[in-house]
Backbone as CSV, one residue per row, in Angstrom:
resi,resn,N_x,N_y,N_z,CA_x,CA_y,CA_z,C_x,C_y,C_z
1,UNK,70.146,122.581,103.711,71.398,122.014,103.196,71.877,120.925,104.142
2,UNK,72.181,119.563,103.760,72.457,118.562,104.485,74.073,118.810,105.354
3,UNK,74.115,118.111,106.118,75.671,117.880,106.714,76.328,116.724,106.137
4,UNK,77.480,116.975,105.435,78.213,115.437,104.961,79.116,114.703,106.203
5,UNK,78.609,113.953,106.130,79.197,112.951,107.652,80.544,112.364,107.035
6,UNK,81.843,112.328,107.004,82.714,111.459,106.956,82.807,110.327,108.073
7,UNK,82.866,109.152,107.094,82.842,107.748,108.407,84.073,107.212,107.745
8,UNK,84.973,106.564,108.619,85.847,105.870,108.620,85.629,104.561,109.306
9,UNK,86.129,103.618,109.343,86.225,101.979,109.942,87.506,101.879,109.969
10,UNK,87.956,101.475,111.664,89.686,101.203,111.647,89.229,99.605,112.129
11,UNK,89.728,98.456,111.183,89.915,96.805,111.958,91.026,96.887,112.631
12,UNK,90.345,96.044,113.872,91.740,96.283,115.015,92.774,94.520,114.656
13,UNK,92.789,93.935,113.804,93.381,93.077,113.582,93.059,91.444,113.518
14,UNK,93.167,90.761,113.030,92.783,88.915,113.541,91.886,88.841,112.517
15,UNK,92.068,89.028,111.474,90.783,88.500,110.423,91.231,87.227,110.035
16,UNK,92.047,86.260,110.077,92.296,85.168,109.704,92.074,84.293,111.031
17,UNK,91.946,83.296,110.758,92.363,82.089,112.162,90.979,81.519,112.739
18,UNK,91.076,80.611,113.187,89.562,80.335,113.979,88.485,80.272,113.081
19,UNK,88.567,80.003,111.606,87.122,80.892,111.092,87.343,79.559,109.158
20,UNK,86.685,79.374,108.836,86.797,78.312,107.598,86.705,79.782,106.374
21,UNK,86.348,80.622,107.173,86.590,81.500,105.517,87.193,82.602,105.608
22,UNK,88.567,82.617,106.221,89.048,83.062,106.249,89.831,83.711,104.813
23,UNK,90.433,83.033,104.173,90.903,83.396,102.745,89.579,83.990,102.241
24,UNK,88.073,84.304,102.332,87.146,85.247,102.181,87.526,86.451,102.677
25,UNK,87.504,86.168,103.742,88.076,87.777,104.578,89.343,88.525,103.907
26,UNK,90.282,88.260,103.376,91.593,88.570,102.854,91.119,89.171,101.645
27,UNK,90.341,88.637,101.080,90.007,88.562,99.320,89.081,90.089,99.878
28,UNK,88.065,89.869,100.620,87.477,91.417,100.969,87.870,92.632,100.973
29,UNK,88.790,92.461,101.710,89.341,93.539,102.457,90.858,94.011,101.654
30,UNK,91.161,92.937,100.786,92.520,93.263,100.086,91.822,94.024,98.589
31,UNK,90.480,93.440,98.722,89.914,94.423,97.352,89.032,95.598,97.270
32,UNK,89.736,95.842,99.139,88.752,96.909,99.488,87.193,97.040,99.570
33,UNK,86.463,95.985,99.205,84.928,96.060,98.984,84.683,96.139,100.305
34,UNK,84.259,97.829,100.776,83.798,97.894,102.419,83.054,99.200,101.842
35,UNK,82.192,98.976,102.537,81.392,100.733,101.612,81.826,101.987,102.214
36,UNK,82.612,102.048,102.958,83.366,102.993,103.536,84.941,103.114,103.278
37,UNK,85.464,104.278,103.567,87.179,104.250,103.527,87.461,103.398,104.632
38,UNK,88.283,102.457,104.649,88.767,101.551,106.275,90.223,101.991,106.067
39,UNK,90.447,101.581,107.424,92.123,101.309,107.756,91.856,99.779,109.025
40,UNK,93.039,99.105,108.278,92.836,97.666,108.175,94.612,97.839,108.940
41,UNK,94.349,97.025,110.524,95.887,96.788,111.421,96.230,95.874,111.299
42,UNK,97.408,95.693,111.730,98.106,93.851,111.659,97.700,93.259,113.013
43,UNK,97.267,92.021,113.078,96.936,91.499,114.326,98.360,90.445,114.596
44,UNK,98.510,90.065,115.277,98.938,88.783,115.688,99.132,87.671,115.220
45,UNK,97.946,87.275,114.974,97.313,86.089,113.578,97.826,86.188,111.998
46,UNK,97.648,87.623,112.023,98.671,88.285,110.390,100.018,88.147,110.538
47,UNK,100.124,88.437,111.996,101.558,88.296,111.587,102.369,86.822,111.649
48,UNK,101.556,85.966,113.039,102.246,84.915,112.186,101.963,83.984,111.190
49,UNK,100.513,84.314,110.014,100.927,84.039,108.909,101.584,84.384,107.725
50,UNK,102.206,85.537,108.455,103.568,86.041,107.175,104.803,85.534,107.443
51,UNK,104.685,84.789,108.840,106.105,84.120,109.822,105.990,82.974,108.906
52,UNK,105.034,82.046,108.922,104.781,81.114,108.308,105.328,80.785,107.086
53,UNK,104.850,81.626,105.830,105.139,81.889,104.678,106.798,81.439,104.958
54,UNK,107.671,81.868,105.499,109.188,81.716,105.754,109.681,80.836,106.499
55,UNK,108.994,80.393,107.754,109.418,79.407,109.034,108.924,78.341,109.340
56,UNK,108.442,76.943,108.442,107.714,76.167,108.380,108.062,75.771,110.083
57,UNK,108.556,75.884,110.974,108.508,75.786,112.678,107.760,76.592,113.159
58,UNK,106.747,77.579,112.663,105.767,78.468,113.082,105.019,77.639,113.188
59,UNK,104.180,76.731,112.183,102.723,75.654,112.156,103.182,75.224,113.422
60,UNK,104.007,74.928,113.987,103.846,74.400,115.667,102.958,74.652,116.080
61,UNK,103.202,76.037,116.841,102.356,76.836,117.459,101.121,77.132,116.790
62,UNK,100.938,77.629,115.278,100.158,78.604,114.526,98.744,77.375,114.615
63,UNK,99.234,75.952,114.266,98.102,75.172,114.691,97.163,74.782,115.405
64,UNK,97.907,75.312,116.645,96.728,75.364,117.814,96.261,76.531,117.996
65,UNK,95.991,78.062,117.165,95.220,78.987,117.464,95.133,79.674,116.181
66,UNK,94.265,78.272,115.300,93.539,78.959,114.047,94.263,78.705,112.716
67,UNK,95.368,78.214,112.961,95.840,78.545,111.412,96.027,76.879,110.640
68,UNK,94.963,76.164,111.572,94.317,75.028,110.615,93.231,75.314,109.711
69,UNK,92.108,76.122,109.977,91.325,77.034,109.572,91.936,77.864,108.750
70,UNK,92.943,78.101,108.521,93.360,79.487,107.310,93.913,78.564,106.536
71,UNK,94.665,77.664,106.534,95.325,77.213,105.844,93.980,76.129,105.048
72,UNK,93.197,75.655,105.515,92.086,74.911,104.798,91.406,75.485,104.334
73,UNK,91.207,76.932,104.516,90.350,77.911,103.458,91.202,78.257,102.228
74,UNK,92.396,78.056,102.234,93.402,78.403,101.041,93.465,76.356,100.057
75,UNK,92.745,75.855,100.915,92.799,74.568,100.389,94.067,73.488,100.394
76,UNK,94.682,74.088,101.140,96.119,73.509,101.899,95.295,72.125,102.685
77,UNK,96.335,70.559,102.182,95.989,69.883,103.257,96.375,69.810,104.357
78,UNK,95.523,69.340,105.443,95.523,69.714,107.296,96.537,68.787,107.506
79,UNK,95.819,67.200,106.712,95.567,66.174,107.362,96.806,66.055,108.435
80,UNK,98.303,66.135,108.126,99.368,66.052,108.439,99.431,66.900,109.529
81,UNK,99.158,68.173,109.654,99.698,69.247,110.434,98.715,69.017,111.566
82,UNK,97.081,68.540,111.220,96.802,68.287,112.931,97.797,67.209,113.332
83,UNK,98.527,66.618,113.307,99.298,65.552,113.752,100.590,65.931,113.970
84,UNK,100.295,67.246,113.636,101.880,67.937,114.238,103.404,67.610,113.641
85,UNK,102.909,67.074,111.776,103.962,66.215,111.102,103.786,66.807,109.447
86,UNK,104.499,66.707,109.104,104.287,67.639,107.751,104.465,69.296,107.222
87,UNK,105.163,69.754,108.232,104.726,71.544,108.228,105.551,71.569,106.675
88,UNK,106.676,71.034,106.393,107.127,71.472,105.462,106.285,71.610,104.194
89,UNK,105.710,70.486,103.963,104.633,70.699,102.544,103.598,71.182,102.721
90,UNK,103.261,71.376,103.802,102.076,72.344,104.123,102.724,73.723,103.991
91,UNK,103.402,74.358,104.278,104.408,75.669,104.242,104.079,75.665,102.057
92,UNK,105.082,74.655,101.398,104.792,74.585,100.185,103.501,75.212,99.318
93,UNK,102.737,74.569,99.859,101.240,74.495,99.672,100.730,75.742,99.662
94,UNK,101.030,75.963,101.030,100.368,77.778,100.848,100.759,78.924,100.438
95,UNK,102.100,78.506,100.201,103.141,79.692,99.734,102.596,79.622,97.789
96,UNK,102.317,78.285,97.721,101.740,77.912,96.594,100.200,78.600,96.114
97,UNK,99.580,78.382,96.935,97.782,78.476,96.955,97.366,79.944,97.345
98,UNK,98.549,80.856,97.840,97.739,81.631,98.624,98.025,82.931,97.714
99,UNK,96.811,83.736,97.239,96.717,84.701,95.732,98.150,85.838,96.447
100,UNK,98.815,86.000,95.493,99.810,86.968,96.000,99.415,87.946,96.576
101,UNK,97.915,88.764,96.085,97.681,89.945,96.453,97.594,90.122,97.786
102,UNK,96.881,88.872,98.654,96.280,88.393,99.612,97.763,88.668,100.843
103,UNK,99.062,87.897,100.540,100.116,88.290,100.913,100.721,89.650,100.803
104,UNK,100.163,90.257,99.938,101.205,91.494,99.663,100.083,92.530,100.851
105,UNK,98.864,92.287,101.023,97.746,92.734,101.782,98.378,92.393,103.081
106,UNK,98.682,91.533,103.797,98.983,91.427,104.745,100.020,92.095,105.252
107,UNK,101.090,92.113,104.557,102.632,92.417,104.660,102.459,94.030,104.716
108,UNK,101.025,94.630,103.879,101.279,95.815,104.207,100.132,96.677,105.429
109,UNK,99.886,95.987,106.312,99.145,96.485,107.171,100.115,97.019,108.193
110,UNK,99.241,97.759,108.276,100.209,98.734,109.410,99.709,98.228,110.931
111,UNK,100.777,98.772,111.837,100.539,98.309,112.967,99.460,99.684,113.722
112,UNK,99.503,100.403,113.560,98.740,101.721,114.592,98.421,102.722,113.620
113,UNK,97.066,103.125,114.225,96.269,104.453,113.362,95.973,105.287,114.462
114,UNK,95.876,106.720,114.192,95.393,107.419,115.027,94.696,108.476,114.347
115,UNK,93.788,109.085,115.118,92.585,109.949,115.094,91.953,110.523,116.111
116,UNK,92.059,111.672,116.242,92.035,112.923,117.345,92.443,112.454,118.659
117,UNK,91.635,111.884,119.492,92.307,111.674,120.620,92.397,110.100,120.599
118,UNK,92.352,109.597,120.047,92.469,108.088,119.821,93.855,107.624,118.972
119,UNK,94.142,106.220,119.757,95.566,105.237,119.530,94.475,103.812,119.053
120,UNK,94.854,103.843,117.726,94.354,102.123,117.518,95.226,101.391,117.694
121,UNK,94.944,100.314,118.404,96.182,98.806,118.114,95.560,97.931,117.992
122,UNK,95.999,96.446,117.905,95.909,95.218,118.218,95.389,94.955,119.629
123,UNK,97.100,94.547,120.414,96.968,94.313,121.230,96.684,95.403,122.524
124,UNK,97.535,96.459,121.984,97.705,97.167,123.123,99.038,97.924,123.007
125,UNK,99.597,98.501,124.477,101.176,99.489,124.088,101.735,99.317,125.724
126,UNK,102.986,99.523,125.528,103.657,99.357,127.025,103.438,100.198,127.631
127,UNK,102.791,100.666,128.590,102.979,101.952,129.539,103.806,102.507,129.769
128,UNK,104.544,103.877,129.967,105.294,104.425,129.876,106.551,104.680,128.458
129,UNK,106.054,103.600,127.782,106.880,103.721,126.483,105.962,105.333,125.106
130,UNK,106.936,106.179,124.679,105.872,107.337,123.998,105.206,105.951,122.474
131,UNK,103.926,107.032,122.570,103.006,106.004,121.722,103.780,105.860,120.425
132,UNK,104.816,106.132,119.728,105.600,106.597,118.659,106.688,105.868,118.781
133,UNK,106.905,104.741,120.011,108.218,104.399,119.784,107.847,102.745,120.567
134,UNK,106.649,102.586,120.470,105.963,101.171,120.680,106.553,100.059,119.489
135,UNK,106.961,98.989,120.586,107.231,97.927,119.429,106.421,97.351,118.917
136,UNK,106.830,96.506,117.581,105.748,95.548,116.901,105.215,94.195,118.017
137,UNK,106.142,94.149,118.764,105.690,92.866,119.287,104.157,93.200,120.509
138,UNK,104.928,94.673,121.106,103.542,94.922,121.980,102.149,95.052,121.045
139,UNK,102.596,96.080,120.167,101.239,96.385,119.673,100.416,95.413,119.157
140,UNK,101.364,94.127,118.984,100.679,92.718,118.185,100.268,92.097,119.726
141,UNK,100.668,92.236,120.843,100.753,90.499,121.455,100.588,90.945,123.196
142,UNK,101.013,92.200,123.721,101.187,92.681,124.990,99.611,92.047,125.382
143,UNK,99.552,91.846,126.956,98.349,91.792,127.695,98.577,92.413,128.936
144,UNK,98.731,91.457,130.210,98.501,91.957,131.389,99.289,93.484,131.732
145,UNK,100.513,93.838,131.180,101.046,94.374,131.743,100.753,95.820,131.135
146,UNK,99.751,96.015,130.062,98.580,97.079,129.327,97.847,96.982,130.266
147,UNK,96.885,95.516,130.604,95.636,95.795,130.634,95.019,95.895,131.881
148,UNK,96.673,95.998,132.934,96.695,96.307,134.422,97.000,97.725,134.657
149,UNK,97.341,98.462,133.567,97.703,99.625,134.190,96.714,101.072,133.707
150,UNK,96.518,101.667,134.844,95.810,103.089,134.574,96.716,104.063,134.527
151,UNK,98.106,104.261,133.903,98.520,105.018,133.119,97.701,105.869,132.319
152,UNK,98.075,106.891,131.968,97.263,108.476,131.120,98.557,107.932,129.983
153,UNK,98.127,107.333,128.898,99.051,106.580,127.768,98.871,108.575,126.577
154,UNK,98.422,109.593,126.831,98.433,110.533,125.722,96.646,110.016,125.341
155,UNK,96.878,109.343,124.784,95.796,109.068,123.973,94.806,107.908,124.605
156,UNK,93.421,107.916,124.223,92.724,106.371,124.561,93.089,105.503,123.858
157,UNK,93.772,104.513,123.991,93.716,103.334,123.456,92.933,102.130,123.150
158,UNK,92.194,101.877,122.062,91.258,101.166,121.683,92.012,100.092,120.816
159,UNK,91.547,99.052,121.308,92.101,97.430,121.165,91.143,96.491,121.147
160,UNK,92.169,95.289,120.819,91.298,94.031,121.037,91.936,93.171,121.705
161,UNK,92.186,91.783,121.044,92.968,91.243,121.307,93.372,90.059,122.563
162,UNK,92.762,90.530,123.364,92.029,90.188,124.981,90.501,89.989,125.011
163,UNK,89.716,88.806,125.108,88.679,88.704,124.979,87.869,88.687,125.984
164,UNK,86.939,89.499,126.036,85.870,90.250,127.089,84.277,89.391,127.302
165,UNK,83.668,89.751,127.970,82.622,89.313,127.860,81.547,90.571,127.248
166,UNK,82.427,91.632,127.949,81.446,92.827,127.378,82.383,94.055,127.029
167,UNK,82.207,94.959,126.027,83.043,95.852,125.536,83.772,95.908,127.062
168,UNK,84.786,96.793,126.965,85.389,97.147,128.523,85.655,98.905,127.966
169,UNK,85.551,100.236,128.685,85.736,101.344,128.783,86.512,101.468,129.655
170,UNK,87.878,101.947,129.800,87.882,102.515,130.938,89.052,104.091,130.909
171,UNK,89.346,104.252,131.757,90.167,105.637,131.265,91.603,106.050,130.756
172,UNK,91.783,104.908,130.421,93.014,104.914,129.131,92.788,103.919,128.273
173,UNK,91.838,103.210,128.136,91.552,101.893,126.620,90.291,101.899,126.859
174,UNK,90.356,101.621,125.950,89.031,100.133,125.190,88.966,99.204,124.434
175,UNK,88.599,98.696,125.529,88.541,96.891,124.737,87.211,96.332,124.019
176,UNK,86.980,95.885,122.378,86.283,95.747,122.202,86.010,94.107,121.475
177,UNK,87.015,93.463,121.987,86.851,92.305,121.537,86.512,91.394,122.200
178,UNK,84.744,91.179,121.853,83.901,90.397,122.419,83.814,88.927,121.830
179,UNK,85.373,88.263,122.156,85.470,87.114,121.378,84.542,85.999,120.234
180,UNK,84.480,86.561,119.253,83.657,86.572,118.272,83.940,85.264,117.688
181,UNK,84.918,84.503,117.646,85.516,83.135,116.861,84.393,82.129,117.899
182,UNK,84.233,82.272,119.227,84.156,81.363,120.312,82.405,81.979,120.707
183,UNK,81.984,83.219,120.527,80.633,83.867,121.668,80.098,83.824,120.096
184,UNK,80.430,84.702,119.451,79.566,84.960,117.867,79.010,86.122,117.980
185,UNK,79.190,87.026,118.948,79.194,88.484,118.877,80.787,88.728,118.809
186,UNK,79.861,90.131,117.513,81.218,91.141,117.151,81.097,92.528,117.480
187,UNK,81.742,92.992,118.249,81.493,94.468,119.031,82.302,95.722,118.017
188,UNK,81.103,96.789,117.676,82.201,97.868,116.738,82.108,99.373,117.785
189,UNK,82.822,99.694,118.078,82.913,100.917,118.705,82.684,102.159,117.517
190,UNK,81.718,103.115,117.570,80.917,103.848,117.372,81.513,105.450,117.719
191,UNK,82.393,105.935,117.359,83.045,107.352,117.721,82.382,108.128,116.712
192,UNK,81.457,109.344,117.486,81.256,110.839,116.912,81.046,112.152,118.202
193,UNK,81.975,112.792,117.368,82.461,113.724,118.197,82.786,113.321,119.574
194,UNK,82.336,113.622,120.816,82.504,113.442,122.262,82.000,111.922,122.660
195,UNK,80.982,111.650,121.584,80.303,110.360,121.831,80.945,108.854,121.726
196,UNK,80.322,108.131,122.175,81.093,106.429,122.166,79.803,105.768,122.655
197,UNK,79.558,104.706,121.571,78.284,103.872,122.017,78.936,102.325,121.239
198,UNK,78.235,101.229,121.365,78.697,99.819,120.664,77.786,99.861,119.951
199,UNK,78.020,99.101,118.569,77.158,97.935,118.383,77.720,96.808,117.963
200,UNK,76.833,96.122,118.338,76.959,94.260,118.242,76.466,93.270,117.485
201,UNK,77.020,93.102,116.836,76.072,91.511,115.903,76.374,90.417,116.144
């Protein structure tokens, strides 16, 4: 008699940005086509293209880390916004172009999953704050002041967000984001039972 394996996939966040097919990625994952059950987090990148949607003064910033690339996969013109001039009809455009579902997908990702002894995030969590009362902004955006401390956080914390050269383990996280927009390896952390191994494509 066989053993039935339940597998799960948690994305630790950033599927948009940096990437020309990005509005692919949205359309995927908002229609669920993953051959497994996933749980899908809000990154950073998600969130400020839901800022966007509302704050045409977001493309400031959002332009220089990727969201010329999202917005040209939705078929929004650039031309203006690399020039740092135009956010308003570009804002138009995508609020225009971009499939509702795709938005309503975003808006509903959650920030943190957990599973036995494991904390998923984004970015990361404040030390000393209980894992239950972490803000949106850490779990989206925190760095040094996570990724300096050997705090016992309850749980391991497995992240991204911070880009590595090689997975990182250590005894309160893991980091598995082997900057994939920029190297072209993508690192998946591998949990069964006691075990933890990578793999990489």
């Amino acid at each position: 008699m066989g053993v039935t394996i339940e597998t799960k996939a948690v994305f630790l966040g950033d599927f948009i940005d940096r990437g020309s097919q990005s509005a692919a990625v949205l359309e995927r994952l908002s229609t669920g086509a993953f051959p497994t059950p996933f749980v899908a987090l809000r990154g950073n990148h998600e969130q400020t293209m839901l800022d966007a949607f509302d704050d045409e003064s977001v493309f400031e910033s959002w332009r220089h880390f990727g969201g010329l690339e999202t917005l040209a996969s939705y078929g929004v013109d650039v031309s203006q916004v690399m020039r740092g001039v135009g956010y308003d009809k570009a804002r138009q455009q995508m609020v225009d172009k971009t499939p509702i579902a795709h938005r309503r997908f975003v808006d509903s990702l959650p920030l943190t999953h957990e599973l036995g002894g494991y904390f998923f995030c984004h970015a990361g969590i404040r030390p000393g704050v209980a894992l239950g009362r972490q803000s949106p902004a850490d779990l989206m955006w925190i760095r040094q002041e996570f990724l300096n401390s050997d705090v016992d956080h309850g749980k391991v914390v497995v992240h991204g967000h911070s880009p590595v050269s090689q997975p990182e383990i250590r005894i309160n996280r893991i980091n598995i984001d082997t900057g994939a927009y920029a190297t072209g390896v993508l690192t998946c952390l591998v949990l069964e039972g006691t075990t933890r191994r990578f793999i990489t494509t």
